[in-house]
N, CA, C and O of each residue as an XYZ file, in Angstrom:
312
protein
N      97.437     97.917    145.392
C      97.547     97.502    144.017
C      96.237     96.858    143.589
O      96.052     95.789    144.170
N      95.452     97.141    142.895
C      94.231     96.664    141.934
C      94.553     95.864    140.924
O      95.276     96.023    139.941
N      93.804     94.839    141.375
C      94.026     93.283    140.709
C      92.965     93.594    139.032
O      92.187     94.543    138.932
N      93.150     92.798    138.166
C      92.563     93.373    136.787
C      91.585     92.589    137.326
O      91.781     92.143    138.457
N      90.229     92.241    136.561
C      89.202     91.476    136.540
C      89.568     90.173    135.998
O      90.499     89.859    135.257
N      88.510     89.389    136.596
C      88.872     87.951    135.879
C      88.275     87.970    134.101
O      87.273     88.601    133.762
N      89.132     87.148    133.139
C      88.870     87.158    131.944
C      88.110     86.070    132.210
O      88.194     85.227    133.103
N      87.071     86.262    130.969
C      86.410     85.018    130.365
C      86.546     84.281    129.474
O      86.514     84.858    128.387
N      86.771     82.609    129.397
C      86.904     81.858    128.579
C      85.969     81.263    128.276
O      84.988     81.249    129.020
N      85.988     80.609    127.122
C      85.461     79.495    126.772
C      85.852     78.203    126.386
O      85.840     78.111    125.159
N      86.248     77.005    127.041
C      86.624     75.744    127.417
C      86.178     74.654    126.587
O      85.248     74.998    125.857
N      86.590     73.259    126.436
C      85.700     72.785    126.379
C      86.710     71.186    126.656
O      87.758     70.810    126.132
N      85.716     70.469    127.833
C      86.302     69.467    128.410
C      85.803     68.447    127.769
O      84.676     68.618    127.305
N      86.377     67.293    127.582
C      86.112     65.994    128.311
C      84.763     65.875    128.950
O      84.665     66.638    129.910
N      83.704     65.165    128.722
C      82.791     65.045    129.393
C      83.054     64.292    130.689
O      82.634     64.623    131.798
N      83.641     63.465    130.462
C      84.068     62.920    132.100
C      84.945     63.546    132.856
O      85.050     63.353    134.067
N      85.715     64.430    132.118
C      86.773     65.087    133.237
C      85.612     67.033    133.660
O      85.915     67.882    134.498
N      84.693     67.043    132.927
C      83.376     68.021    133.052
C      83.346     67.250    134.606
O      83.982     67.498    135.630
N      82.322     66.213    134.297
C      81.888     65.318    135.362
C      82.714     65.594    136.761
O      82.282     66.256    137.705
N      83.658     65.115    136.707
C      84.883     65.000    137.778
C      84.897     66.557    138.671
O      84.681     66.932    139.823
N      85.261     67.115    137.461
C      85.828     68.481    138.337
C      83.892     69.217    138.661
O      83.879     70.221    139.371
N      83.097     68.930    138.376
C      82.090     69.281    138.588
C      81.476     68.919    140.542
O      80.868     69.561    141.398
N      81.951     67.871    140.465
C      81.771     66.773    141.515
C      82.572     67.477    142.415
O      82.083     68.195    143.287
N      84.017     67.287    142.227
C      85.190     67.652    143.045
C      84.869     69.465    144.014
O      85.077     69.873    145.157
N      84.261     70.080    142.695
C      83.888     71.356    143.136
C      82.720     71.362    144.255
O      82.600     72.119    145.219
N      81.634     69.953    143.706
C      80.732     70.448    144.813
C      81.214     70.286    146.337
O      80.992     70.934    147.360
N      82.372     68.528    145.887
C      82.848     67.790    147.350
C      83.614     68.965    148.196
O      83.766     68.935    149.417
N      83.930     69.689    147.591
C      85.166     70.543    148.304
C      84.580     72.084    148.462
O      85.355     72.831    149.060
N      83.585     72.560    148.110
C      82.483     73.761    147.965
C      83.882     74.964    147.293
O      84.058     76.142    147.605
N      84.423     74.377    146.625
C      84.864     75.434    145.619
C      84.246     76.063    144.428
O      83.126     75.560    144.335
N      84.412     76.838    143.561
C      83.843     76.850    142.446
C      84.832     76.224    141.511
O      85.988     76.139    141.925
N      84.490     75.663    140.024
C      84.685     75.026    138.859
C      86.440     76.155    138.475
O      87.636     75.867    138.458
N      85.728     77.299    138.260
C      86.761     78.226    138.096
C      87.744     78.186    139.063
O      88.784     77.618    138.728
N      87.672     78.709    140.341
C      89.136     77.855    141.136
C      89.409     76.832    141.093
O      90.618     76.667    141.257
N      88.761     75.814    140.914
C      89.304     74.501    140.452
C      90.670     74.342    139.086
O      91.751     73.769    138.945
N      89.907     75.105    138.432
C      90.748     75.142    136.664
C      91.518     76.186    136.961
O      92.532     76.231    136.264
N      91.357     77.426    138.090
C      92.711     78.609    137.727
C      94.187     77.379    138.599
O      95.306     77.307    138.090
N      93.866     76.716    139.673
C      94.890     75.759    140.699
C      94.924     75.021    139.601
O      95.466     75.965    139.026
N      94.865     74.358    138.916
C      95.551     72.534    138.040
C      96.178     74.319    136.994
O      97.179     74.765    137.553
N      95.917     74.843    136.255
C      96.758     75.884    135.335
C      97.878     76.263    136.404
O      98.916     75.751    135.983
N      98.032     76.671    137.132
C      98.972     77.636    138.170
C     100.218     76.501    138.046
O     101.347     76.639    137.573
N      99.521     75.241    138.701
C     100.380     73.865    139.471
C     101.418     73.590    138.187
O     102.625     73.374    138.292
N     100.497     73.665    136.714
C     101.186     72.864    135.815
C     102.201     73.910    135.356
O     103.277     73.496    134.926
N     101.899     75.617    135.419
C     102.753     76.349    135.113
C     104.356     76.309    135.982
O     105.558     76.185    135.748
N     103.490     76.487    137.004
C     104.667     75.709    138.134
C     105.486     74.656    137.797
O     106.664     74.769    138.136
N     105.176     73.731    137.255
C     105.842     72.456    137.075
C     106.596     72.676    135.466
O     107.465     71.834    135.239
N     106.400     73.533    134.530
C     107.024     73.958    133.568
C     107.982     74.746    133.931
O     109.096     74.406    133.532
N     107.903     75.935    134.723
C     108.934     76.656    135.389
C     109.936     75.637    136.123
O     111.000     75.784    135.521
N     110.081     74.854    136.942
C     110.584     73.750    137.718
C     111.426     73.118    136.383
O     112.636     73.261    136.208
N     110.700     72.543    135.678
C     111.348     71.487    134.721
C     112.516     72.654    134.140
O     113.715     72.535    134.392
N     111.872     73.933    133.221
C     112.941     74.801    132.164
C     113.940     75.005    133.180
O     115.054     74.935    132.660
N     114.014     75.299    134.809
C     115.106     75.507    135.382
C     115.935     74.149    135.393
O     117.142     74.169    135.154
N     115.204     72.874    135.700
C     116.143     71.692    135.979
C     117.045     71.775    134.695
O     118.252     71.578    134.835
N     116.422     72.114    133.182
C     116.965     72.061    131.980
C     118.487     73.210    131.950
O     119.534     72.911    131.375
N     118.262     74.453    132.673
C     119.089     75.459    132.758
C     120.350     74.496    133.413
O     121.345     74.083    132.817
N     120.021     74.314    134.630
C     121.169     73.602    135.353
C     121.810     72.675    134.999
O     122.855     72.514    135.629
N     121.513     71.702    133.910
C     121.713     70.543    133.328
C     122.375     71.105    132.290
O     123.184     70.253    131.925
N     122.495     72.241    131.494
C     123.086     72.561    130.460
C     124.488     72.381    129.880
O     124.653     72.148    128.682
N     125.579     72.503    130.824
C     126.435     72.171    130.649
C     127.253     70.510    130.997
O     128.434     70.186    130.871
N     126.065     69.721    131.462
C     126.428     68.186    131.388
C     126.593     67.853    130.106
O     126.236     68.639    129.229
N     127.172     66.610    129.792
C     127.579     66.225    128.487
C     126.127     65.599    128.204
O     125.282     65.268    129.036
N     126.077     65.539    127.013
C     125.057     64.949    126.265
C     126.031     63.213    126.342
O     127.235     62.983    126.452
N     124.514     62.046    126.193
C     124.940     60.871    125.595
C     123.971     60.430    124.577
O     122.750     60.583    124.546
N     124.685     59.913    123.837
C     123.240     59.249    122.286
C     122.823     57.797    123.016
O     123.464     56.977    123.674
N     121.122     57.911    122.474
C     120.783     56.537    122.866
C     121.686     55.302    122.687
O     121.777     54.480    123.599
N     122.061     55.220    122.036
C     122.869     54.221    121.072
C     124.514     54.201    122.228
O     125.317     53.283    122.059
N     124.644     54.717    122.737
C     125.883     54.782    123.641
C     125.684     54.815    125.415
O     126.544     54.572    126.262
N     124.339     55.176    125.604
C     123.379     54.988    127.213
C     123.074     53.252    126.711
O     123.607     52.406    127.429
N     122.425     52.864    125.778
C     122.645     51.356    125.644
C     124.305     50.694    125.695
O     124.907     50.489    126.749
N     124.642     50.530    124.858
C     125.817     50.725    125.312
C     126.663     50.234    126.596
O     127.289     49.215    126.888
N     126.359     51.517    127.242
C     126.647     51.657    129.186
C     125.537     50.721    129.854
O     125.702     50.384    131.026
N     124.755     50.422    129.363
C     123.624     49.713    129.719
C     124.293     48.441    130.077
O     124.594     47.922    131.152
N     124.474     47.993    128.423
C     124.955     46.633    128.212
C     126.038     45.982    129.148
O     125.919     45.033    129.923
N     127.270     46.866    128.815
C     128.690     47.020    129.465
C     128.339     46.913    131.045
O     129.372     46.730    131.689
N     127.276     46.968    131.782
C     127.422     46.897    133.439
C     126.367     46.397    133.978
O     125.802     46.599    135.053
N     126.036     45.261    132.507
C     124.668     44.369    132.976
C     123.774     44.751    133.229
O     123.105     43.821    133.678
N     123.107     45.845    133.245
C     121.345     46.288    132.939
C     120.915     45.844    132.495
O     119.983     45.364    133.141
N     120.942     45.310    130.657
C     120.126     45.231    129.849
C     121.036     43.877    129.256
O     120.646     43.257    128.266
């Protein structure tokens, strides 16, 4: 199977978080670009993770702030 080519972007950071991942790339002899395709992948990852926790949670009851205070109050939390 033939992988497509890498696309090109154009970015534009944070000068200190430039800095950082600039650094990080040399400390670790990666390039800048694997640096930024891993933190994209991780966070996609962590969106996939969350929309499933949301799937599974779907049929729990909802509570209104106003009634989680409430339950708060009622068992001495708050």
């Amino acid at each position: 199977m033939m992988s497509e080519p890498a696309k090109r972007s154009t970015i534009y950071l944070d000068p200190e978080l430039h800095r950082a991942l600039r650094l990080k790339a040399f400390d670790t002899g990666r390039s800048m670009t694997d640096l930024v395709n891993e933190a994209v992948r991780m966070a996609f990852r962590e969106d996939q993770e969350d929309l499933s926790a949301f799937d599974e949670r779907v049929k729990e009851p909802e509570m209104t702030y106003e009634a989680l205070l409430k339950d708060l109050k009622a068992h001495g939390k708050i």
